[in-house]
C-alpha positions as CSV (number, residue, x, y, z in Angstrom):
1,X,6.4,2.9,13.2
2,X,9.5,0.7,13.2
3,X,10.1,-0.6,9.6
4,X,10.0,-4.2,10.5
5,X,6.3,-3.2,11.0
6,X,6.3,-1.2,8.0
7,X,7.3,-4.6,5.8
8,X,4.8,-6.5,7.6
9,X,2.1,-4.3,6.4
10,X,3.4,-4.5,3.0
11,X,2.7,-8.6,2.6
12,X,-0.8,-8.0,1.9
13,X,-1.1,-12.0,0.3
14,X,-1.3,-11.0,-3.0
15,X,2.2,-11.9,-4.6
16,X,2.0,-8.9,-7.5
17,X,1.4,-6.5,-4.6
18,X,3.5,-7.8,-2.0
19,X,7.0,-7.9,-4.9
20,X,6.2,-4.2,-5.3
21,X,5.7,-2.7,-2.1
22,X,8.5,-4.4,-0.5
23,X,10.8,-3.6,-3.4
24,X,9.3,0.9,-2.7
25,X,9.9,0.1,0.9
26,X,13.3,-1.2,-0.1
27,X,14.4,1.7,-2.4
28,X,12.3,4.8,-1.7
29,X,10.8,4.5,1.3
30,X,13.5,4.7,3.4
31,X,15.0,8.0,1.8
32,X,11.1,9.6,2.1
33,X,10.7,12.5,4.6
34,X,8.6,11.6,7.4
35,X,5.2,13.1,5.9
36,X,5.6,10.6,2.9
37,X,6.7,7.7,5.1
38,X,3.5,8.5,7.0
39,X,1.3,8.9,3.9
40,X,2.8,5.5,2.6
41,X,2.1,3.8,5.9
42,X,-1.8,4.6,5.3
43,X,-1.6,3.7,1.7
44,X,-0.6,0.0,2.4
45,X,-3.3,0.1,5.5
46,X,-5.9,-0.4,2.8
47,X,-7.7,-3.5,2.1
48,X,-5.4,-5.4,-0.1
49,X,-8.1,-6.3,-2.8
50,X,-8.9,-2.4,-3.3
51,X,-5.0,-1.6,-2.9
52,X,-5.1,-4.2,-6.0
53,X,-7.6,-1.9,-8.3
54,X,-5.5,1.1,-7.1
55,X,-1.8,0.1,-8.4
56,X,-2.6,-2.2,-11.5
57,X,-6.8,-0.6,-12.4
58,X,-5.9,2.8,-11.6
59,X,-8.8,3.0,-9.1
60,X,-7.2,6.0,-7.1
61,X,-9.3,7.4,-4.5
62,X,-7.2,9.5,-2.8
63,X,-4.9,12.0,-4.9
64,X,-2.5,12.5,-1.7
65,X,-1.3,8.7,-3.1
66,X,-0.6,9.9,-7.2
67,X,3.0,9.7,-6.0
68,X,3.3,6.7,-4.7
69,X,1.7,4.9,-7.5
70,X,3.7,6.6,-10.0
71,X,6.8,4.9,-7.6
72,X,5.1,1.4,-7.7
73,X,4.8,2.0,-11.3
74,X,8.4,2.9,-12.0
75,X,9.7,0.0,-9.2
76,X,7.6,-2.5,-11.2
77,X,8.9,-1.7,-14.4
78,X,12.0,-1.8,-13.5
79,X,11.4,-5.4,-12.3
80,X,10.5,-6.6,-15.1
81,X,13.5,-4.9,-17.0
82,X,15.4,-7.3,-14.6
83,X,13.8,-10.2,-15.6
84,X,14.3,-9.7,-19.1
85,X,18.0,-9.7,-18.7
């Protein structure tokens, strides 16, 4: 998959989700070995309301995605270090 279609998937109309997989595409994703980009690509496949209670409720269903979440975690604190300053 083409990472133009990779960002598309990421705008999932939520504006909290969309800032923060955009920003992991941005910065990790694309320095991921192809097993990770692939598990990432299924990750943001998921409904975006549930995809919602997985980053910010900790809802995890799946451990293959601990990683990534631990990622959006760090990417969105980061964020909002920036905006501080």
């Amino acid at each position: 998959m083409r990472i133009s279609e990779v960002r598309w998937k990421c705008r999932k109309g939520i504006r909290e989700l969309d800032v923060l997989l955009t920003k992991y595409l941005e910065e990790i994703f694309i320095n991921l070995p192809k097993q990770e980009q692939d598990i990432f690509i299924e990750f943001v496949n998921i409904d975006s309301n549930e995809l919602f209670d997985i980053v910010f409720n900790k809802k995890i269903s799946n451990s293959k995605f601990l990683k990534i979440i631990e990622n959006l975690t760090s990417v969105g604190q980061a964020k909002n270090n920036e905006q501080r300053n």
